[in-house]
C-alpha positions in Angstrom: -111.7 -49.1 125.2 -113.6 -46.5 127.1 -112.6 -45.4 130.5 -114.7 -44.7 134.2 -114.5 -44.0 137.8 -116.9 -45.6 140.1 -117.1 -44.1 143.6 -119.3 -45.1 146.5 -119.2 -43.5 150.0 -116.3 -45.5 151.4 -115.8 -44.3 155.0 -114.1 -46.8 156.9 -114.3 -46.6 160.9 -110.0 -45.7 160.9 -110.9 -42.5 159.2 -114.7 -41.6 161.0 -112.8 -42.6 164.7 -110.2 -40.0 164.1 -112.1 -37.2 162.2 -116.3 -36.8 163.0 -116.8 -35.0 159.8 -115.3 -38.0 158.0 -118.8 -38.7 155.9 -119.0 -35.4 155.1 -115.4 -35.2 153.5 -115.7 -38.4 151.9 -118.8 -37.7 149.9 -117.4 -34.4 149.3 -113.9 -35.8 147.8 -115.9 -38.2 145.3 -117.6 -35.2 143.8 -114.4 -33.8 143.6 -112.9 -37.3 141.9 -115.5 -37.1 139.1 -115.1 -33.0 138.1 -111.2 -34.1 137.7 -112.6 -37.2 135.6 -115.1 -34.8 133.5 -111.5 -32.8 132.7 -109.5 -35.1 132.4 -111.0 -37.0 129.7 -112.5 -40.1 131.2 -115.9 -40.5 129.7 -118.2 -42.3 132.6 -118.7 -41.8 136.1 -120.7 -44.6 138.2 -122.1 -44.0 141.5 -123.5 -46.3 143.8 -126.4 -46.9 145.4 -126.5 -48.6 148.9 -128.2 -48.8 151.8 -126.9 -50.1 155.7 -123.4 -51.1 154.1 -121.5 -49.1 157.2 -118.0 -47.9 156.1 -118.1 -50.1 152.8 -120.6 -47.4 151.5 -122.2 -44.6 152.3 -123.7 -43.3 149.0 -127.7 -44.1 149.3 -129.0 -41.1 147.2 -127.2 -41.1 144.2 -130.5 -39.6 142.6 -129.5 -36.4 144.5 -125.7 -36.8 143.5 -126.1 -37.5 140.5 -128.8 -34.4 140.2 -125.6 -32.2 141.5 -122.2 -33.9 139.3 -125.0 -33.1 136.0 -124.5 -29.2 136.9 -120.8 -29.3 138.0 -119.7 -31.7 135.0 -119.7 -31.1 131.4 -118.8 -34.0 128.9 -118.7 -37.1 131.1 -121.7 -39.5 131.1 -123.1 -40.0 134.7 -124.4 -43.5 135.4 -126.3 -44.9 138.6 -124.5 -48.0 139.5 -126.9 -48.8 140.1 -130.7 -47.5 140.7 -132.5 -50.3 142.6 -135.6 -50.8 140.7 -137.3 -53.9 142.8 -141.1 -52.4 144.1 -139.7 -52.9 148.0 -137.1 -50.9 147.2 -137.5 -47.7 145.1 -141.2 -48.0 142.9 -140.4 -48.6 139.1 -142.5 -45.6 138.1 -140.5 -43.1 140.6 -137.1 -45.0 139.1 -138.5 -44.0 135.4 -138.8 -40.5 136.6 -135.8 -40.1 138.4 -134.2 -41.3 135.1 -135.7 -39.2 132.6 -134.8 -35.9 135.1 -131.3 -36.8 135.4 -131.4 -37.3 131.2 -132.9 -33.6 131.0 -130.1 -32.3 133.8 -127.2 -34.0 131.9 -128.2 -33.4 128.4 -128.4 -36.4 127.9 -125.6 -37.8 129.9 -127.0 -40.3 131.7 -126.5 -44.4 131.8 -129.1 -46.0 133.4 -127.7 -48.9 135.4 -129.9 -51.5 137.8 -129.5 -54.4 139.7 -130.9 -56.2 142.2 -128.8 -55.2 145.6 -125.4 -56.2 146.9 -126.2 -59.5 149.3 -128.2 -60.4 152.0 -128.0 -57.6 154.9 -128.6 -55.0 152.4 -131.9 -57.1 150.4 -133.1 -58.2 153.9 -133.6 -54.6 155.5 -136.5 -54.0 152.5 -137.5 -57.6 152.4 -137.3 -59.2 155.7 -138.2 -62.5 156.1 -137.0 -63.9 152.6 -134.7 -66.8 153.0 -133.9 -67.2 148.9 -132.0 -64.2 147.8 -132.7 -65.1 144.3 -136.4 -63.9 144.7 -135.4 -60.5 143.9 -134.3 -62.0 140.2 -138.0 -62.4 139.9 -138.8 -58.6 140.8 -136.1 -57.5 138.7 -137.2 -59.6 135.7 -140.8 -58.2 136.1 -139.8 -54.9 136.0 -137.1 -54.4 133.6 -138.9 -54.0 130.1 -141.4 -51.7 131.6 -138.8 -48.8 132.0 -138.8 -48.0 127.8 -142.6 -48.5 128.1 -143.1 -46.1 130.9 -140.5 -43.3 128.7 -141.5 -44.0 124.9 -145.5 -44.6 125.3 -147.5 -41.1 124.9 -149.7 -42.4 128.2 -147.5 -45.5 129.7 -150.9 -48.8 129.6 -150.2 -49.6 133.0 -148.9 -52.5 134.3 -150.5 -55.9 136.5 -148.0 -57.4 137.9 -147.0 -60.1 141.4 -145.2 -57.6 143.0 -146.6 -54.2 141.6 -149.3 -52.3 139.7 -150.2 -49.0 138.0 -152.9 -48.0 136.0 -152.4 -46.1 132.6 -150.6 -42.9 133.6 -148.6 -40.0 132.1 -145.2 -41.1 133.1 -143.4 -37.6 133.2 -141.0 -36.2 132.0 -140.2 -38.1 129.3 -136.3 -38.8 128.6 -134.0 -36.1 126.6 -134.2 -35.9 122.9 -136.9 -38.4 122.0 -134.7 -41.5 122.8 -134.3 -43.2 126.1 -130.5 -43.6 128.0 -128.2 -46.9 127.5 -129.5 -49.5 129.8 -126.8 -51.5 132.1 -126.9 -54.4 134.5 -124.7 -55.1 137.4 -123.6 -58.4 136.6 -122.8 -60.2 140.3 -122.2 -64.0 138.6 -120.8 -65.3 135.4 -124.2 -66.1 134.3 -125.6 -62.7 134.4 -123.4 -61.8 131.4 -125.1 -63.8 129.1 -128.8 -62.8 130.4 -127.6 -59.2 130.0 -126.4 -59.8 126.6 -129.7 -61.9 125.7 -131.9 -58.5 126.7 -129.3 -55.8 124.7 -128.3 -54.9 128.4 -124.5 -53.2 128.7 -123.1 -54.9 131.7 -121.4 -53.3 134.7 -118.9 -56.2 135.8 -118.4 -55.3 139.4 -117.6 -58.6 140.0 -115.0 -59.3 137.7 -111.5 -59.5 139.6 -108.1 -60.2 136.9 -108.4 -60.2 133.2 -108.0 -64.1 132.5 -111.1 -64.2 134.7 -112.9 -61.6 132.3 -112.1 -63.0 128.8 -114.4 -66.3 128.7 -117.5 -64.5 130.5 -117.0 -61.8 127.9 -117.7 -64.5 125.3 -120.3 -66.0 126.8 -122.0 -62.2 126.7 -120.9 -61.6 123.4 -122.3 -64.7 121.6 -125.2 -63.6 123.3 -125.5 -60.1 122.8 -125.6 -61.2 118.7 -128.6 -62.2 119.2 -130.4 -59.8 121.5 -133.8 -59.3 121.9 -133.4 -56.1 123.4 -135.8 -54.6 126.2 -135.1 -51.1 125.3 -135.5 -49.2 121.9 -131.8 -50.1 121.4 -128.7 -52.9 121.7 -126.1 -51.5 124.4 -123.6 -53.9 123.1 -121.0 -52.9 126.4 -119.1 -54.7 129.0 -117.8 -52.6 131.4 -114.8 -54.2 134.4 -113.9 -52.4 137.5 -110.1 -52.1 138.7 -108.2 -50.6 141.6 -105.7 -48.2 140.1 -103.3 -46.2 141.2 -100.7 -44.5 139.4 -97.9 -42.5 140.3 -94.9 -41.2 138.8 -92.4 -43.8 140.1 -93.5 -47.4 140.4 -91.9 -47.6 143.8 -94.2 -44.6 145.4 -97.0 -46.5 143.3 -96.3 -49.4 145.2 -95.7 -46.9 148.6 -99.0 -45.9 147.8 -100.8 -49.1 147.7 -99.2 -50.7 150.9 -100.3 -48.0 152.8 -103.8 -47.8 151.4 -105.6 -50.1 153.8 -106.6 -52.0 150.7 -107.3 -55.2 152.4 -109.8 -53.9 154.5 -112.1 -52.5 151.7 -111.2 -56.0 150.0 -112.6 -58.0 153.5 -115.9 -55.5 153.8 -116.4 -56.3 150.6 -117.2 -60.0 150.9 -118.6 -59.1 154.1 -121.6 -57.3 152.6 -121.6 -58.8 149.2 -122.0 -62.6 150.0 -124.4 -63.3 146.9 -120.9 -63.0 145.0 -118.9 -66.0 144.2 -116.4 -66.4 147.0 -112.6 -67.4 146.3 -110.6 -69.8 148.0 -108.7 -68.3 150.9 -110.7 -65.4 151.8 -111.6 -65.3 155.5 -114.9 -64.6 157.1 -115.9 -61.1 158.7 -114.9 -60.4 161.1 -111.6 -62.0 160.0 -109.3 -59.8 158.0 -107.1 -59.9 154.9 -103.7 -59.8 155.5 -102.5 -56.4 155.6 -100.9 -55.7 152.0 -97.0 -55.3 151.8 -94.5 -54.8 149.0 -94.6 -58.1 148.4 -98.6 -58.7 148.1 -98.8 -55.5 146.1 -96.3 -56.7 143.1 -98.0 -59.9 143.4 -101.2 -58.7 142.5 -99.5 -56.4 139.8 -98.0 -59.4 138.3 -101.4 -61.6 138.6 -103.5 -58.9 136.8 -105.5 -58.1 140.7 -104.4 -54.5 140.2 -103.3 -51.7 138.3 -100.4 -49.8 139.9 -97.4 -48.2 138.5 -95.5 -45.9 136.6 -97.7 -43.8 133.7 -96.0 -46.0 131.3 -96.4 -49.4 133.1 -100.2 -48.7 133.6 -100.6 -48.1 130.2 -99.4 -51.9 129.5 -101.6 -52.9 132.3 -104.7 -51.0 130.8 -103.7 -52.4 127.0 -104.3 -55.9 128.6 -108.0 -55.3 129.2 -108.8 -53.6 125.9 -107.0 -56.7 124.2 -109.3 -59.1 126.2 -112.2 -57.3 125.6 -113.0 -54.7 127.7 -115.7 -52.0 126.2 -114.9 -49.6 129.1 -112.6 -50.2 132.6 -113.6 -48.4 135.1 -111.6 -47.7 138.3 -112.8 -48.3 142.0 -111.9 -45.1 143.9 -111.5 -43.6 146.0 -110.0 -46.8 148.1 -108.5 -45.7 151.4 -105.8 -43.7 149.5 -105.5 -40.1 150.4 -107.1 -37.2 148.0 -103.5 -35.8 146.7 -102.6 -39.2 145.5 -106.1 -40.5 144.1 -106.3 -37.0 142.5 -102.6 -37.6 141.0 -103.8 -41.2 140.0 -106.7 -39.6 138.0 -104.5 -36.9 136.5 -101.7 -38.7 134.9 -104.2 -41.8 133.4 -105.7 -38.7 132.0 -102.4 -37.5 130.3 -100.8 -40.7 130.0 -103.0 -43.7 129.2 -106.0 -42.5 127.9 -105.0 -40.5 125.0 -103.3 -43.7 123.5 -105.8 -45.7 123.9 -109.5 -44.1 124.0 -109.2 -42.2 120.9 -112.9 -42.1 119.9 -114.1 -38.6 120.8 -117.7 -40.2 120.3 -119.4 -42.1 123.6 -120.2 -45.9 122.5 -123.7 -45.3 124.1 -123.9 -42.3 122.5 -123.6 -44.1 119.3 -125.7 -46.3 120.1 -128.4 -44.1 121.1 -128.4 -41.3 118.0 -128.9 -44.9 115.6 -132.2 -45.7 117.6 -133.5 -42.1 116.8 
């Protein structure tokens, strides 16, 4: 099992009302986040890509951050999670470009990931007036083969389509080293996975939350992965899972760390924001909160697989328990409300501690897959 970082511009109003450069240092820490990553051995960093989502996340250009962590980084794979690709949005032929730069930037570091927006505030500032938020499954299903097209054809034929056009063009420039990056969807339902695996998509499971909930949609993608009939010149045979981590080197200031990481906040935004996701039982509606997390909560979740925290050792075990279910890569959601030292410290010791003993392929699984399609 591989390991990531996914960061996003989380700025909640706590931090902003107290600091008015809070923004600034937020976006600023994350870049900071993923040069520790590139040296401490993890092997992917995901940045988002959202727009209106106050304090859950302020990173709308990750073109342009990506563009700057491909200079400042050296071995670990950069992935846009996701580039919007829907016409309304961001125009398929700038997305192609914007791809193939980053490719050249990063030396071929990049992972493209898509998807289709995070819920109805968000999809409704580009397409007002829509009252099915599954039309943009339609847009996204229109556009997604023509990405390989647009990179691999000489002069790309040009595309007729319901929602956009182009005639034959010169899509430039093309992608690094003759070969096009892994392709990725963000997965937001249980289905997803297996439509994903059907088109040779890797998957970015956002949306998975404990490991028993992983295993059986795992299966369902890689049944139908077997099979693929891949959109792209090549099968990214990948599931990747996000997780809160934090790790410490007692599991008592672990724990210290968590309770006083405002974690249910960032838990309640996101199912303000993200309501195309399947809700569970018991959480409120915004602007209702979560309860605040105590000792208590926090070794609950520990014990029910919600979250990694601990000890180096005791976040190794939790980490072991996602490659054994399946896992191609876990990724962790930071930063989360936690302060710099300690999200640094977190990303320091799994890099010493955990993955070492377990990620020891010095080859990238897209990379791989990639140099076979060449």
């Amino acid at each position: 099992m591989e390991f990531g970082l996914f960061v996003q511009g989380y700025v909640p109003a706590a931090r902003a009302k107290v600091d008015p450069e809070a923004e600034h240092k937020a976006l600023i820490e994350e870049t900071e986040y993923v040069i520790q990553a590139d040296k401490s051995g993890f092997k992917y960093a995901w940045a988002s890509e959202h727009h209106f989502l106050e304090e859950y996340s302020h990173l709308s250009a990750n073109d342009v951050y990506l563009g700057y962590l491909a200079h400042a980084t050296e071995r670990i794979h950069l992935g846009s999670g996701i580039f919007n690709p829907l016409a309304p949005v961001n125009h398929p032929v700038k997305v192609a470009e914007k791809v193939a730069m980053l490719d050249h930037l990063s030396e071929g570091r990049f992972e493209f990931g898509t998807g289709r927006g995070a819920g109805s505030h968000e999809i409704l500032g580009f397409m007002p007036g829509i009252t099915d938020m599954n039309h943009t499954k339609e847009l996204w299903e229109e556009t997604i083969a023509e990405f390989p097209r647009m990179w691999l054809q000489d002069e790309y034929v040009g595309f007729q389509g319901k929602h956009w056009s182009l005639p034959p063009r010169k899509i430039l420039p093309k992608p690094y080293g003759g070969a096009h990056p892994a392709m990725w969807y963000a997965a937001g339902s249980p289905s997803s996975y297996a439509m994903a695996g059907r088109k040779g998509l890797g998957v970015l499971g956002f949306s998975v939350q404990k490991v028993s909930d992983m295993e059986w949609v795992v299966e369902s993608y890689k049944n139908a992965v077997k099979d693929a009939e891949p959109v792209g010149a090549f099968v990214n045979d990948n599931v990747m899972v996000t997780s809160t981590a934090i790790c410490a080197e007692t599991h008592a200031k672990a724990v210290e760390i968590a309770v006083g990481g405002g974690l249910n906040y960032l838990q309640s935004l996101l199912f303000r924001y993200h309501d195309t996701f399947p809700r569970p039982e018991g959480i409120p509606e915004w602007p209702e909160l979560l309860p605040e997390y105590t000792e208590e909560i926090v070794e609950l979740l520990i014990a029910e697989e919600l979250m990694i925290c601990g000890d180096p050792d005791e976040v190794l075990k939790q980490c072991r328990r996602w490659d054994r279910a399946g896992a191609d890569q876990l990724s962790f959601g930071l930063p989360i409300g936690i302060g710099p030292e300690d999200t640094m410290n977190t990303i320091r010791l799994i890099g010493e501690h955990v993955i070492p003993r377990i990620d020891t392929d010095p080859v990238h699984r897209t990379s791989r897959f990639r140099a076979a399609a060449t």
